[in-house]
N, C-alpha and C positions, 0 to 999 in steps of 0.2 A: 813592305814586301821585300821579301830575299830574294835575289838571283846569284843565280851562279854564269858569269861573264869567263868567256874565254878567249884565252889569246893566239892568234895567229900570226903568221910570218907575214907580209906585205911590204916587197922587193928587200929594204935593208930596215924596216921598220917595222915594228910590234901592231895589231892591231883587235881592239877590242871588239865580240860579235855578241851584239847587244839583242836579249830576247824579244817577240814581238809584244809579248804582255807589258815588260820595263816599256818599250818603247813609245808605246798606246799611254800608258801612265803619265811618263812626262812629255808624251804630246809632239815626237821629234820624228824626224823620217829620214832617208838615207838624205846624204848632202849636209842636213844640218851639223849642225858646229856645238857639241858636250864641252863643258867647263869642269875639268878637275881639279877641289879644291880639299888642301891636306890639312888636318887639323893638328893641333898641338900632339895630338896621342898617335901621330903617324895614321889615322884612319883619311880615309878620300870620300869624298859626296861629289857625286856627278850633278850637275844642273844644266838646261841650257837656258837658263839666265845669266849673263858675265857680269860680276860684283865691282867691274869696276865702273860697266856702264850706269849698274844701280846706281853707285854712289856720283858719279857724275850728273845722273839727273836730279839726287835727291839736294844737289850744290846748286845745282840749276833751281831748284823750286826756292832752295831758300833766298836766292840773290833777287827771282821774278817777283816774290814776295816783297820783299824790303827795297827794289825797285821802281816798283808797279808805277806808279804817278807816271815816274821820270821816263818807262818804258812808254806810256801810252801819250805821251807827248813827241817822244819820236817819231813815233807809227803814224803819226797825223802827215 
């Protein structure tokens, strides 16, 4: 899907007015919190997923993994 995103003033700061179709799409509502991420070729992809909490958890599965024993004898 294409949209065309425009920018307004918001007191000393820019802000983007996201359509309601984009919005319905990735599932986000006013309040929520977009993640703009820039690729090598200067293009941006909005998400609101944050890539760094991805990868935080995906560090998290691998440690709970190779943990596990030692974790569930804590928990006792």
């Amino acid at each position: 899907m294409n949209a065309k995103l425009k920018l307004r003033r918001i007191g000393n700061s820019l802000g983007l007015i996201v359509p309601k179709e984009l919005s319905d799409q990735l599932h986000v509502k006013e309040g929520d919190t977009l993640h703009a991420i820039v690729d090598p070729e200067g293009g941006v992809r909005l998400t609101p997923f944050d890539p760094q909490f991805e990868a935080a958890m995906a560090a998290f599965e691998r440690t709970r993994r190779k943990y596990r024993n030692a974790l569930k004898e804590l928990a006792k």
